[in-house]
ChimeraX commands (.cxc) that place a marker at each C-alpha (Angstrom):
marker #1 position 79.59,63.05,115.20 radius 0.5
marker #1 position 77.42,60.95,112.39 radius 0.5
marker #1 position 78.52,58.25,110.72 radius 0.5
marker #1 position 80.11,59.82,107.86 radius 0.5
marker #1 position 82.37,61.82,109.83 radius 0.5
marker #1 position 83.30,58.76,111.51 radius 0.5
marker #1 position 84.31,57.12,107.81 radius 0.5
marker #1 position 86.02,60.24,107.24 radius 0.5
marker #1 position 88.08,60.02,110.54 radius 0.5
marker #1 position 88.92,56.11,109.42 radius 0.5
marker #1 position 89.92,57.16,106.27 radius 0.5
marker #1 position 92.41,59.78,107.48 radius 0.5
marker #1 position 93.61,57.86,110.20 radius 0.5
marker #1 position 94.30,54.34,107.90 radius 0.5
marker #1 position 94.14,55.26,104.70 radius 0.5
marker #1 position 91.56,54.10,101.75 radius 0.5
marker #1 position 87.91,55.95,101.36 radius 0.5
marker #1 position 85.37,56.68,104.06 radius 0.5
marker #1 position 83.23,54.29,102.26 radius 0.5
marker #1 position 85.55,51.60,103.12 radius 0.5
marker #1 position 84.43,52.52,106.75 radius 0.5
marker #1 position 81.25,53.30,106.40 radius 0.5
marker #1 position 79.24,49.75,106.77 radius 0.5
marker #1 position 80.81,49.77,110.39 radius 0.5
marker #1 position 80.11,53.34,111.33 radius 0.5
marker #1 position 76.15,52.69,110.32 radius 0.5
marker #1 position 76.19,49.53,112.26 radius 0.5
marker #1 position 77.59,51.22,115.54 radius 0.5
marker #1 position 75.12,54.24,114.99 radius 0.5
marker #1 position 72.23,52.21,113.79 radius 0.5
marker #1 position 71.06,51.87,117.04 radius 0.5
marker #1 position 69.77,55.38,116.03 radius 0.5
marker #1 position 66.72,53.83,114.41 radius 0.5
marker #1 position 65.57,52.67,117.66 radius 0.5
marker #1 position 66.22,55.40,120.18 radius 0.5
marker #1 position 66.48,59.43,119.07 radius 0.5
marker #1 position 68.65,60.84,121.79 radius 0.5
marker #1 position 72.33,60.06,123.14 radius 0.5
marker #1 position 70.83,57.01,124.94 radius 0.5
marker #1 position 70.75,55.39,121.45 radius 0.5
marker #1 position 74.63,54.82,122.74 radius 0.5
marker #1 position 74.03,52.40,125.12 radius 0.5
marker #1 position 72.83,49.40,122.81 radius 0.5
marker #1 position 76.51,49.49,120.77 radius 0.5
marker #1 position 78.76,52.10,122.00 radius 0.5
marker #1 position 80.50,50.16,124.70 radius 0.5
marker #1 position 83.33,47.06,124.94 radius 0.5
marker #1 position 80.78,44.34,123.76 radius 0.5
marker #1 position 79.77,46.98,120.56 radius 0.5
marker #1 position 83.58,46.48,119.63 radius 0.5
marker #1 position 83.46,42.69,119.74 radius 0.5
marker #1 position 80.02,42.24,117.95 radius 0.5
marker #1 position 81.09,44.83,115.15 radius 0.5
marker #1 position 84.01,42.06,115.32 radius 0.5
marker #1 position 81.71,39.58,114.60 radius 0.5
marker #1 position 79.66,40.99,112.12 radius 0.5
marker #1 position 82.50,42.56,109.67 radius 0.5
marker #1 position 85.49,40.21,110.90 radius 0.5
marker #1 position 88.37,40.88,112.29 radius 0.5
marker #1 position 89.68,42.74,109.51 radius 0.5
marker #1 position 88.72,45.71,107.27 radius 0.5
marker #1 position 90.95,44.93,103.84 radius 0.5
marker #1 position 91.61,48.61,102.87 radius 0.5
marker #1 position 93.57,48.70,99.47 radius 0.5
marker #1 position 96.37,46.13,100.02 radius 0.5
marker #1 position 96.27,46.77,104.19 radius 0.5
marker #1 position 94.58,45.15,106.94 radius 0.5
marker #1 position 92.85,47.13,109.38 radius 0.5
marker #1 position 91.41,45.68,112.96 radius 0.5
marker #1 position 87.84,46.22,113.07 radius 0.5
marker #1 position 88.53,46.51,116.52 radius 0.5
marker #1 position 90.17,49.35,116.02 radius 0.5
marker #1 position 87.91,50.83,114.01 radius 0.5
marker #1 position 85.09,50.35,116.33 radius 0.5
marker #1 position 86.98,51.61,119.84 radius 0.5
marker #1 position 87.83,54.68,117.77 radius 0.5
marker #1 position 84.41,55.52,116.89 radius 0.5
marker #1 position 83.10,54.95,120.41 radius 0.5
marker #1 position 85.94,57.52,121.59 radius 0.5
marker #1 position 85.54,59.74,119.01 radius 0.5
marker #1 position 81.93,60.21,120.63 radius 0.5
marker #1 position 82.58,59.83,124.22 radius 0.5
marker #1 position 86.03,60.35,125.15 radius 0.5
marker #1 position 86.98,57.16,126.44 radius 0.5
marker #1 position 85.46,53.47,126.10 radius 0.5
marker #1 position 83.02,52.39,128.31 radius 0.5
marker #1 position 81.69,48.70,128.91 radius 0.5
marker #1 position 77.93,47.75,129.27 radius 0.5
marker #1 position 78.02,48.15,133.17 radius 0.5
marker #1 position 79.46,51.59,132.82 radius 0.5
marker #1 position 75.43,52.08,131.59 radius 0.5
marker #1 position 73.49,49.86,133.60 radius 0.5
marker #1 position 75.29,50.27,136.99 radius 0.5
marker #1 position 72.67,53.09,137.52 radius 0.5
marker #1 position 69.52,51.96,136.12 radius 0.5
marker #1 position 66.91,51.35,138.05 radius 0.5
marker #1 position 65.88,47.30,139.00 radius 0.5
marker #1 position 62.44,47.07,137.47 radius 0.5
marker #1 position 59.94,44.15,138.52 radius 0.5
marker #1 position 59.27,42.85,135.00 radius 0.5
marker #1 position 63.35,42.35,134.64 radius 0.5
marker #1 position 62.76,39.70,137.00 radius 0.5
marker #1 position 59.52,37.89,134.72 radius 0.5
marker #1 position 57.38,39.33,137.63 radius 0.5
marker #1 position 54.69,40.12,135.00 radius 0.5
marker #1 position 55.30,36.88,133.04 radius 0.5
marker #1 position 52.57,36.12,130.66 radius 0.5
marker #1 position 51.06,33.14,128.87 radius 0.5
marker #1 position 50.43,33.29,124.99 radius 0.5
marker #1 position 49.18,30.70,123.08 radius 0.5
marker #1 position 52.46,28.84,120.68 radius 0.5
marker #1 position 49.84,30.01,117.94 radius 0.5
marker #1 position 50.52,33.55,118.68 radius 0.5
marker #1 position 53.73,33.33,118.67 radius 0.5
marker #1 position 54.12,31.46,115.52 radius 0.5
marker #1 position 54.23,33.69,112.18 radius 0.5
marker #1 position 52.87,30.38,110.36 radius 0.5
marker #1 position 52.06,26.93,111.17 radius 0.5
marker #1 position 54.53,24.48,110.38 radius 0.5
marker #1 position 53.64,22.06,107.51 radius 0.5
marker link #1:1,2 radius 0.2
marker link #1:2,3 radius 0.2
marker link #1:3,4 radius 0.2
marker link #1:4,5 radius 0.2
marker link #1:5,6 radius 0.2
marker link #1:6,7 radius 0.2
marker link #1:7,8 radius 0.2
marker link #1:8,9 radius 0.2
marker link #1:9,10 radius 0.2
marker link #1:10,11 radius 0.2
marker link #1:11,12 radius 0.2
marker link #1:12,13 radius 0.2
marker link #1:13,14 radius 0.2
marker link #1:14,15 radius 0.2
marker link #1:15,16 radius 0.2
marker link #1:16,17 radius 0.2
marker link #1:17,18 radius 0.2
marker link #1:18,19 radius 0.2
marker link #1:19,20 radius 0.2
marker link #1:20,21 radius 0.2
marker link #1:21,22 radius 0.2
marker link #1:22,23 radius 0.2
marker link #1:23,24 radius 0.2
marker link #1:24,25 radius 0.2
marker link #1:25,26 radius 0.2
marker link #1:26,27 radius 0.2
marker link #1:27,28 radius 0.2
marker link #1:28,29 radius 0.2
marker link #1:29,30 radius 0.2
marker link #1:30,31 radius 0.2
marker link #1:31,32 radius 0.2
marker link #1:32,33 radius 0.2
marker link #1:33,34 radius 0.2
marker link #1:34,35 radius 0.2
marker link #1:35,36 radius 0.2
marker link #1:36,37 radius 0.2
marker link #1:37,38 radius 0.2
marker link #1:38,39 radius 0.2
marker link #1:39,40 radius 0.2
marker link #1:40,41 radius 0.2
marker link #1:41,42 radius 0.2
marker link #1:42,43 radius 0.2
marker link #1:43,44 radius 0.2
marker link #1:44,45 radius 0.2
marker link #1:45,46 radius 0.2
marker link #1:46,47 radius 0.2
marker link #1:47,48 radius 0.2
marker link #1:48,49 radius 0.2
marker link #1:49,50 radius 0.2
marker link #1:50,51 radius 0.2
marker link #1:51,52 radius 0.2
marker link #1:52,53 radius 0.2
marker link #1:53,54 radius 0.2
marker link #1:54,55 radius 0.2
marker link #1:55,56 radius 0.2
marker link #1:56,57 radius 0.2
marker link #1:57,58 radius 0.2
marker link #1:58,59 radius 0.2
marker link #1:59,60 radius 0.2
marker link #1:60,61 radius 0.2
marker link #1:61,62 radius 0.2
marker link #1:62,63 radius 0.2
marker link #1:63,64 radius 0.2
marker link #1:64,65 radius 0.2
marker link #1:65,66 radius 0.2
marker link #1:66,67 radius 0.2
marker link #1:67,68 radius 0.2
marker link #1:68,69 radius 0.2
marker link #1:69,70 radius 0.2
marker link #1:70,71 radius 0.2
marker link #1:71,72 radius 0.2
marker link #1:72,73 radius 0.2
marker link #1:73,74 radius 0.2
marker link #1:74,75 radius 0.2
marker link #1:75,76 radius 0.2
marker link #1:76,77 radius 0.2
marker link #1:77,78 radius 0.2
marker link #1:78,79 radius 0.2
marker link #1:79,80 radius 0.2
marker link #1:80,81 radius 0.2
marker link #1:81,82 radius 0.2
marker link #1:82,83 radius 0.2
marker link #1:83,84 radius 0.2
marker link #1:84,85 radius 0.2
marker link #1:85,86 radius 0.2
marker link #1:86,87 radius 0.2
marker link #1:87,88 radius 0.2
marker link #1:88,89 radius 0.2
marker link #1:89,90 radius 0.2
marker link #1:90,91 radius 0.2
marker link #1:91,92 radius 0.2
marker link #1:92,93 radius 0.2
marker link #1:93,94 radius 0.2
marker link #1:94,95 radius 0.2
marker link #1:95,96 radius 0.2
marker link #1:96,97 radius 0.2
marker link #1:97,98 radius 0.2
marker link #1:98,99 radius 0.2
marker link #1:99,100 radius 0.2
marker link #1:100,101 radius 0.2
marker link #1:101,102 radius 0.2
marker link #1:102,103 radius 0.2
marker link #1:103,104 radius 0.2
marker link #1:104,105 radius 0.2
marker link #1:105,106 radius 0.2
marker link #1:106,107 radius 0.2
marker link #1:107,108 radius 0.2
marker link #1:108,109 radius 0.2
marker link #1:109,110 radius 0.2
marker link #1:110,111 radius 0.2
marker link #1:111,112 radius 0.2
marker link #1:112,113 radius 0.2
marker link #1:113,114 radius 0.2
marker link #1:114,115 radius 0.2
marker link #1:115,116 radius 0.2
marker link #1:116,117 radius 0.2
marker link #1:117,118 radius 0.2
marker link #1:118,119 radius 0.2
marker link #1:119,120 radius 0.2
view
């Protein structure tokens, strides 16, 4: 399901226009920019995706003269695509323990590098 269908679920579901949703549908699917499959999922679609859309937008949605819970909004999405609400161990519990996770291939850069500009 896209975003859009998402706002239109919202909509339906709580009243108001899909583009009343829609800011918080992009955010939880914009982790499509970075990754073109399913696993694109696994950045937002879990329990700490529902708090940081929390963050982001507030606790609240003000849809006409009613208050939604961006919670809600969020955990329905994330259902909506897979059924049930997973947390970020349900997709890391099986991925593989790589050696640079641990710094093992720690490098050294100069602060220069690192900097975009020198401070004045």
């Amino acid at each position: 399901m896209n975003s859009w269908h998402h706002a239109l679920s919202a909509a339906r579901k709580w009243c108001g226009e899909p583009e009343d949703y829609l800011p918080i549908e992009t955010f939880i699917d914009s982790s499509k920019e970075i990754i073109g499959d399913s696993r694109h999922r696994s950045i937002y679609h879990h329990t700490a995706g529902v708090f940081l859309c929390e963050r982001v937008f507030g606790p609240t949605l003000k849809v006409g003269r009613k208050l939604v819970p961006v919670r809600l909004i969020a955990e329905r999405h994330i259902i909506e695509d897979l059924g049930w609400l997973p947390s970020p161990v349900d997709y890391i519990k099986g991925m593989p323990l790589q050696p640079w996770m641990s710094g093992a291939q720690r490098k050294t850069l100069p602060l220069s590098h690192l900097l975009k500009e020198m401070p004045a």
